[in-house]
Backbone bond lengths (Angstrom), bond angles and torsions (degrees), N, CA, C in turn:
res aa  C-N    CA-C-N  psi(-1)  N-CA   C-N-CA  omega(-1)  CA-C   N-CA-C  phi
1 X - - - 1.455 - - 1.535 110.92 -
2 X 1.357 129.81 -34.36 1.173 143.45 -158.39 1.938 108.19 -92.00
3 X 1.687 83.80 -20.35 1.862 101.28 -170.76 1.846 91.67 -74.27
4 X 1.691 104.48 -48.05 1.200 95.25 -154.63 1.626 108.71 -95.88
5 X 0.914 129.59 8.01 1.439 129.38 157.30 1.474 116.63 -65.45
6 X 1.956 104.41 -44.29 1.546 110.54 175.69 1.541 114.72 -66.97
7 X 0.850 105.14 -1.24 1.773 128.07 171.81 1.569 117.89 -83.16
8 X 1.141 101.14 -52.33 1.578 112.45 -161.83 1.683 104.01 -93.27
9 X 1.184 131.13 -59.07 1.404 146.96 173.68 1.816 101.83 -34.27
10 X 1.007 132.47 -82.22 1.628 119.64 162.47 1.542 123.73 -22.90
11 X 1.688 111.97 -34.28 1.242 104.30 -173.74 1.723 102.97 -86.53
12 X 1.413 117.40 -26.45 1.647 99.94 -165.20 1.451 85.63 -87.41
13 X 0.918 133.13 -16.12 1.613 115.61 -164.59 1.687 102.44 -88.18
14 X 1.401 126.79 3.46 1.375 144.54 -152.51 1.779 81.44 -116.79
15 X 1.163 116.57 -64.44 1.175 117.86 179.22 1.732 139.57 -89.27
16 X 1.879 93.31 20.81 1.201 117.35 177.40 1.716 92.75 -98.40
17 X 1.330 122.15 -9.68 1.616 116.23 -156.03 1.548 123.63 58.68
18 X 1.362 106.81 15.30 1.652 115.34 154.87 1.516 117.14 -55.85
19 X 1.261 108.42 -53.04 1.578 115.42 -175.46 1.259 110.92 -53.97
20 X 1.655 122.99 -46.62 1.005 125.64 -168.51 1.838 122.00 -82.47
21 X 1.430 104.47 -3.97 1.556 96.28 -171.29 1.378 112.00 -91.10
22 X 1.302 132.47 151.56 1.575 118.40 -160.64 1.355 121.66 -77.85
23 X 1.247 146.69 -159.87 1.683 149.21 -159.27 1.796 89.44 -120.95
24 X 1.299 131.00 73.36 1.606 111.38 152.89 1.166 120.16 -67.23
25 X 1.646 115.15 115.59 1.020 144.66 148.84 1.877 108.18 -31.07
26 X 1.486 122.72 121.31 1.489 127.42 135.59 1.415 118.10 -35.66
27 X 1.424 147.07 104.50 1.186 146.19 161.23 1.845 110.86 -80.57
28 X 1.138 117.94 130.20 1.253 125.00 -173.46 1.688 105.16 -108.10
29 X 1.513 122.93 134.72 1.129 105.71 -176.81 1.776 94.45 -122.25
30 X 1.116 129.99 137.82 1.509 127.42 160.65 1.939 117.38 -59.27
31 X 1.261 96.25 121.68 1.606 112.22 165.30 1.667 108.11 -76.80
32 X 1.541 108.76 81.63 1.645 114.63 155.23 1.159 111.67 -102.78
33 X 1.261 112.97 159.69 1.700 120.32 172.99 1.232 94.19 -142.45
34 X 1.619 114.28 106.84 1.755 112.36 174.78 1.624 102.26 -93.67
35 X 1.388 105.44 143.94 1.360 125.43 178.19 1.566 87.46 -61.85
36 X 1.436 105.72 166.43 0.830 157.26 150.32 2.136 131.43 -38.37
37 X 1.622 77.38 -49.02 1.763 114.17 -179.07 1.412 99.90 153.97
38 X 1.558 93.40 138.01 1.689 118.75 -177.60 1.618 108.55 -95.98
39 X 0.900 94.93 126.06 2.052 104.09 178.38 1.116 124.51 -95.46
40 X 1.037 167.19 116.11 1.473 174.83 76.16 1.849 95.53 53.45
41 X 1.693 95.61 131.73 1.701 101.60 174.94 1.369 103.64 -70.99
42 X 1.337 99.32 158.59 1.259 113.63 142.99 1.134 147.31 -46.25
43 X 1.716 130.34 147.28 1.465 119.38 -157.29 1.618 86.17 -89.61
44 X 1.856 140.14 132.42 0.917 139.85 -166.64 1.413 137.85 57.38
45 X 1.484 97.93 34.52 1.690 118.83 -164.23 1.528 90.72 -90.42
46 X 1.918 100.53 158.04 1.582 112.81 176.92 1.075 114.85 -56.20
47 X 1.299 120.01 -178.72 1.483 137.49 143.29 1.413 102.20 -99.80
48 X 1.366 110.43 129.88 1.672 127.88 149.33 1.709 132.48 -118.17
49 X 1.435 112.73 118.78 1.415 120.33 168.69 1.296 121.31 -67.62
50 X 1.200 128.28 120.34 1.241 125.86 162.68 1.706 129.01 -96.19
51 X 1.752 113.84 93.76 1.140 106.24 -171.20 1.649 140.00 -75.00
52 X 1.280 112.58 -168.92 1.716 99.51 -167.46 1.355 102.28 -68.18
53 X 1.550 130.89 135.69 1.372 143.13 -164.56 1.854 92.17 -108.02
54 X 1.388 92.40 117.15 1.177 108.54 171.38 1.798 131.38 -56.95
55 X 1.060 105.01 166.52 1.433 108.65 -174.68 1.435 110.83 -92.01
56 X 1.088 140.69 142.08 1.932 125.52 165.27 1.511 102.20 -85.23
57 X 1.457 109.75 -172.11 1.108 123.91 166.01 1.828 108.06 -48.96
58 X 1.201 122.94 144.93 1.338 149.31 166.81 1.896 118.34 53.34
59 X 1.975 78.86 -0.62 1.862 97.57 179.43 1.676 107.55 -62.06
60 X 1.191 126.72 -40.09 1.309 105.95 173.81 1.368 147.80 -16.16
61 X 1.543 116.96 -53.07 0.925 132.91 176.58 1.338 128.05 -67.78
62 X 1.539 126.50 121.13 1.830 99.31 -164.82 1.630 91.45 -105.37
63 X 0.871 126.39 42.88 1.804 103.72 134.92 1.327 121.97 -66.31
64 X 1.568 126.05 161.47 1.552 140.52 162.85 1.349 103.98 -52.42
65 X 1.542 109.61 144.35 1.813 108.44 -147.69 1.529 78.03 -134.00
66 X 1.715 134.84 91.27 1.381 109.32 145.75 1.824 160.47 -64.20
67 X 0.812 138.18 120.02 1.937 97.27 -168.32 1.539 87.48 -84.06
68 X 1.720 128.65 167.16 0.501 145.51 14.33 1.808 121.12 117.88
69 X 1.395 154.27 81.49 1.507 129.41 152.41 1.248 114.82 -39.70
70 X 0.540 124.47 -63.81 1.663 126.54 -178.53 2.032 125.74 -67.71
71 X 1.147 100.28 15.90 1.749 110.02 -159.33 0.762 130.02 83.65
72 X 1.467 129.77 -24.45 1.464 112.15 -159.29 1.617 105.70 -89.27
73 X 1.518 94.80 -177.84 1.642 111.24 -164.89 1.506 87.62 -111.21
74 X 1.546 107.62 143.62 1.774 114.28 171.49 1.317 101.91 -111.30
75 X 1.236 146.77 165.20 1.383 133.35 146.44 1.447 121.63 -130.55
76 X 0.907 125.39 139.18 1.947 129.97 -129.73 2.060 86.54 -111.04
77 X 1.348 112.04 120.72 1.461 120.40 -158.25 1.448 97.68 -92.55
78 X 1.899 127.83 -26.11 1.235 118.06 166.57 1.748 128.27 -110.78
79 X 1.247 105.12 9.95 1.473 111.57 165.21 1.865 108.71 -115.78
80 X 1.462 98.25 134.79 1.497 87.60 -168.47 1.577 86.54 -162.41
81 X 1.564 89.90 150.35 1.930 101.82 172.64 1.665 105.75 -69.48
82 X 1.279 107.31 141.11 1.310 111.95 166.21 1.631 128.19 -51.99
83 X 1.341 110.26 -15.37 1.453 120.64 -172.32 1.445 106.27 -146.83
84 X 1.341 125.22 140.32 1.362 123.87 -166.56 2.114 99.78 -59.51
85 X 0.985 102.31 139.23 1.546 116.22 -162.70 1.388 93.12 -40.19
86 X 1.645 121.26 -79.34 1.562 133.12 176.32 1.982 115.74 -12.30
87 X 1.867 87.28 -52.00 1.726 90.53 173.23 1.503 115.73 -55.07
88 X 1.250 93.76 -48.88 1.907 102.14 -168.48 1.719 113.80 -69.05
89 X 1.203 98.46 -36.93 1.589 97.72 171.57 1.289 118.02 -60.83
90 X 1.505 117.40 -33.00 1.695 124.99 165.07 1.219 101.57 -28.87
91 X 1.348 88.37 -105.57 1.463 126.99 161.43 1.958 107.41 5.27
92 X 1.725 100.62 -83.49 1.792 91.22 162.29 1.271 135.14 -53.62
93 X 1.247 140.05 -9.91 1.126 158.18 169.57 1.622 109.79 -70.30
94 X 1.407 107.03 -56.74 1.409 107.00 -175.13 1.119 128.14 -96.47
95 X 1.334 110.98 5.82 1.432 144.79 150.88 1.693 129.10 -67.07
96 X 0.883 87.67 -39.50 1.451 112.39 -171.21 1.713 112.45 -94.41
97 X 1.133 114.61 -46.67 1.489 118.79 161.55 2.192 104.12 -64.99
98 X 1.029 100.69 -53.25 1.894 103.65 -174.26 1.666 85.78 -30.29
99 X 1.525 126.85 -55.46 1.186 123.97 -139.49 1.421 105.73 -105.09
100 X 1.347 120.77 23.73 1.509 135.11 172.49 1.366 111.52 -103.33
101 X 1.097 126.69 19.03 1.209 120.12 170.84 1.827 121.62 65.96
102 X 0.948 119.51 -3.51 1.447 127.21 -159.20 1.275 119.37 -90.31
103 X 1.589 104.95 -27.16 1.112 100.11 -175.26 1.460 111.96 -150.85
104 X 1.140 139.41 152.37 1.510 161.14 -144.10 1.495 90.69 -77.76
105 X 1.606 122.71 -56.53 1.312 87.71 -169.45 2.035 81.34 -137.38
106 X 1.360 136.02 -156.96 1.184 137.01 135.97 1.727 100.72 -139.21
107 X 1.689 102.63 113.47 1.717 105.71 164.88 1.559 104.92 -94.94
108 X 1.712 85.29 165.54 1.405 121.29 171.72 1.358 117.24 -76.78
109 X 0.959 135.04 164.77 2.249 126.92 -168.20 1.808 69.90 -84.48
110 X 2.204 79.32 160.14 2.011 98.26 -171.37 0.988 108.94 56.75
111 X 1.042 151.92 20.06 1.547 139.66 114.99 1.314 105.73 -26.54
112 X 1.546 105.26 136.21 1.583 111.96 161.32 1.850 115.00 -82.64
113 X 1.184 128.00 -25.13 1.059 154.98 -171.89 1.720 94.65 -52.93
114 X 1.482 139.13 126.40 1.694 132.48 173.27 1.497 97.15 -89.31
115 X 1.322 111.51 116.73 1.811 135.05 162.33 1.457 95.11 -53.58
116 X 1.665 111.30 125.01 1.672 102.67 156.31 1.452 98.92 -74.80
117 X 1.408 128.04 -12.27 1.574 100.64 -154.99 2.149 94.70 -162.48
118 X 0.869 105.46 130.03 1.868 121.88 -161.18 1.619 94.88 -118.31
119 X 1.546 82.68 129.81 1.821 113.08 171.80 1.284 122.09 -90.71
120 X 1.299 143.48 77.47 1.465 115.41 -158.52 1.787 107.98 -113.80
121 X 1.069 150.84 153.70 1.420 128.51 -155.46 1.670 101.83 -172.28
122 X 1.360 102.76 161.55 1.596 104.34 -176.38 1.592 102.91 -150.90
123 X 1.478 95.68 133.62 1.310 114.62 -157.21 2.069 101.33 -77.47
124 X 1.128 96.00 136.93 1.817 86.02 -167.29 2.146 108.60 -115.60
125 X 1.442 89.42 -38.70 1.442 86.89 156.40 1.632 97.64 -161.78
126 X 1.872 109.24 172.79 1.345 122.99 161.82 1.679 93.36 -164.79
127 X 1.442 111.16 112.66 0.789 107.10 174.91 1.970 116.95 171.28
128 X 1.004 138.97 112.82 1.471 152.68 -176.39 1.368 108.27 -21.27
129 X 1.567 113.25 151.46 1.346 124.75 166.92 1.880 108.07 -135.68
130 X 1.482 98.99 64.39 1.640 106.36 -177.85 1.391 123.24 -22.32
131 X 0.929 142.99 -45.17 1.835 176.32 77.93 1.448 92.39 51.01
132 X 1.241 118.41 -77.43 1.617 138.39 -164.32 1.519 102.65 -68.95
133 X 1.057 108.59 -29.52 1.626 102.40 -148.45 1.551 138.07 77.27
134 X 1.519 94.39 13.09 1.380 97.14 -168.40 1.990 112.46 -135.49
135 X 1.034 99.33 164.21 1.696 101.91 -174.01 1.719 93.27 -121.88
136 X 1.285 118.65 157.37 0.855 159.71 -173.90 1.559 134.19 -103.56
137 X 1.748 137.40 124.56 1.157 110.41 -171.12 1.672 85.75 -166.51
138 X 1.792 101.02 108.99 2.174 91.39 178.74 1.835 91.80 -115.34
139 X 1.180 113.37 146.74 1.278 131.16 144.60 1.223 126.53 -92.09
140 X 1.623 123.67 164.12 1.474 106.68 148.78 1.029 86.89 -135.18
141 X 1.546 138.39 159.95 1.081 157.31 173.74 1.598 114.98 -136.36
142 X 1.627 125.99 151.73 0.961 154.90 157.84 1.196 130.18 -114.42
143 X 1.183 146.61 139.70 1.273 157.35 173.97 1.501 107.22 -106.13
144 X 1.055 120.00 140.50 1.621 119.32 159.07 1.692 120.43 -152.96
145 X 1.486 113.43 132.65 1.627 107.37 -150.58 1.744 76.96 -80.75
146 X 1.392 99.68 162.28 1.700 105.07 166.72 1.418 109.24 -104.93
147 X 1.216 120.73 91.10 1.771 126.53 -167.90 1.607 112.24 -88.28
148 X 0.911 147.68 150.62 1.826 133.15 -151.54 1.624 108.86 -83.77
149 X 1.643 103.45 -35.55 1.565 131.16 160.06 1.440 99.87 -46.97
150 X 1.363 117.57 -100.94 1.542 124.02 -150.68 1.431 92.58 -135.92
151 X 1.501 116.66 139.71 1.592 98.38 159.76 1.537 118.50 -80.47
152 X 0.980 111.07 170.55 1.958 133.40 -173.49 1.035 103.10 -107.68
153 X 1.542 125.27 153.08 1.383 136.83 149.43 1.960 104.28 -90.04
154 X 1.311 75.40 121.27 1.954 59.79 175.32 2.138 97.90 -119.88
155 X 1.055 127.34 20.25 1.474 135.11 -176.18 1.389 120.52 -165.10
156 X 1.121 111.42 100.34 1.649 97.77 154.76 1.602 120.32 -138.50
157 X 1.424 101.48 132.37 1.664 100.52 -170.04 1.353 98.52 -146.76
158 X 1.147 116.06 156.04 1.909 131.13 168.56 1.520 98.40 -120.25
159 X 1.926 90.72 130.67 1.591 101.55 170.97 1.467 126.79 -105.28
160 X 0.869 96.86 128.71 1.944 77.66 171.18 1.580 110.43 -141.64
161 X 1.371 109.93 121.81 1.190 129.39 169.81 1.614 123.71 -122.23
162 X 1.517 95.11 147.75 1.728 103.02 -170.79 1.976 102.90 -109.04
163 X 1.093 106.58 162.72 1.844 109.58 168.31 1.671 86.11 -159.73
164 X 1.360 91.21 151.71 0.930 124.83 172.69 2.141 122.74 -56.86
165 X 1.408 105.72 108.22 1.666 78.63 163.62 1.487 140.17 -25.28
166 X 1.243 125.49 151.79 1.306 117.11 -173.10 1.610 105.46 -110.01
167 X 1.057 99.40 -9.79 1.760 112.17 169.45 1.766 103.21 163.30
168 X 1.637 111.40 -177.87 1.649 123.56 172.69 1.086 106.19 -56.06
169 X 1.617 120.17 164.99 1.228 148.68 -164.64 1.515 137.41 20.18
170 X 1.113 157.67 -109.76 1.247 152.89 -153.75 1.244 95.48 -106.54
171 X 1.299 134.60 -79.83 1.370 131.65 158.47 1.296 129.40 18.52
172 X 1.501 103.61 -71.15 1.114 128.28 -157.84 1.897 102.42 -89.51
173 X 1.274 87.56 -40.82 1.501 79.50 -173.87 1.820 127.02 -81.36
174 X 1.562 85.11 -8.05 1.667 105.77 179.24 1.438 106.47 -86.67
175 X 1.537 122.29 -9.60 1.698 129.56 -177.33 1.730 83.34 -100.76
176 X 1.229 119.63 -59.13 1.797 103.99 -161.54 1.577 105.08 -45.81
177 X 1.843 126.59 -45.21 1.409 122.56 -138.89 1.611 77.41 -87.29
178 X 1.657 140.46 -44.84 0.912 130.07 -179.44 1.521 131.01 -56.12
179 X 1.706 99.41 -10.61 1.460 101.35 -159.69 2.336 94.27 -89.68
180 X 1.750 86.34 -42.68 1.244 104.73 -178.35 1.814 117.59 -49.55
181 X 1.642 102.04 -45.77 1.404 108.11 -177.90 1.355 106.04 -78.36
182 X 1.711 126.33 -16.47 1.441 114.56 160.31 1.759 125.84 -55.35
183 X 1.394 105.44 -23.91 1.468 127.93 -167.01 1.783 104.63 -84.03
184 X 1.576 109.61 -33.05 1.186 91.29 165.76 1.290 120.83 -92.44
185 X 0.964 133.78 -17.85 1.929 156.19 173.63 1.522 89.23 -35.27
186 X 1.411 103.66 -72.00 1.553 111.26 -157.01 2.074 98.58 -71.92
187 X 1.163 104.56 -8.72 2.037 89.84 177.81 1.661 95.89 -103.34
188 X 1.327 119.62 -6.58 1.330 111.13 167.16 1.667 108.78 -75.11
189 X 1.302 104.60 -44.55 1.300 113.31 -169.73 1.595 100.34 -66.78
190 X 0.867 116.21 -40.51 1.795 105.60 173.29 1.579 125.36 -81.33
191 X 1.433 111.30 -4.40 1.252 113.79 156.12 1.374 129.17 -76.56
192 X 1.525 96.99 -44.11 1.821 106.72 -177.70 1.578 94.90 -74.14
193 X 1.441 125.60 -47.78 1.416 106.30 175.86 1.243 124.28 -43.36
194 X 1.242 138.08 -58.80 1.741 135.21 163.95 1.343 109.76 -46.81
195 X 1.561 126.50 -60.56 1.307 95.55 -175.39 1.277 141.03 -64.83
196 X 1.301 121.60 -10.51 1.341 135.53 -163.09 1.720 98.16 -102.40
């Protein structure tokens, strides 16, 4: 019984056109956001931590996240960020400030190093609107000074900025969400610059 199943099972699945459809590969794309131009700190500039940046609702997942005419969210099973989105936005965040000039150093959380002043943020969307032509990218961010007393909030704002696709498919839609989350980078970066 066991002979002829290992017999038969190759053939319907041969004649389901399983056999024949090809192996798509998962393509992974890296979430960078290169500045613009990197600046040199200041002579007696802070230290700032940048902590783990949360996930939103359904952000977990790093496949390509479309919306939708109708609302809904799609999520694309062979184009996907190399790092769960939330990670990479860290990551751009504390990247992106290092190279603003503002501050002496920017660490990662567990640092031994004491932050005068902590980034902590939650990722709200990244993700395409095919329809529109446009991609999508909200932060929220907080600031808080680290004072020896109590710490302070000295910022809190949510960004959200759109850019335009840069053309069809993966490509394109991995340049819009990158282009968009560059757009909030740089209004974070001009917020924390004034407040600090």
């Amino acid at each position: 019984m066991i002979q002829r199943r290992a017999v038969i099972l190759p053939l319907l699945l041969a004649g389901c056109g399983l056999a024949e459809r090809p192996y798509a590969e998962r393509r992974q794309w890296p979430l960078l956001v290169p500045r613009p131009a990197v600046l040199a700190a200041r002579v007696g500039a802070k230290v700032l931590e940048v902590r783990t940046v949360r996930a939103g609702p359904g952000l977990e997942a790093r496949g390509f996240q479309a919306l939708g005419p109708d609302g809904s969210i799609a999520t694309e099973f062979y184009e996907e960020w190399s790092v769960p989105p939330a990670q990479g936005v860290e990551e751009a965040v504390r990247t992106w400030l290092g190279g603003a000039g503002v501050f002496a150093a920017v660490l990662a959380p567990g640092s031994r190093v004491a932050a005068d002043y902590v980034i902590e943020g939650d990722l709200g969307a990244i993700w395409t609107e095919p329809a529109a032509g446009v991609a999508h990218a909200a932060l929220g961010v907080t600031l808080i000074a680290m004072q020896a007393e109590q710490p302070r909030v000295v910022m809190q704002r949510r960004y959200r900025e759109t850019a335009a696709l840069a053309g069809a498919g993966a490509v394109g839609a991995a340049q819009g969400m990158l282009a968009a989350l560059a757009l909030v980078l740089a209004r974070v970066e001009g917020d924390v610059r004034q407040a600090v």
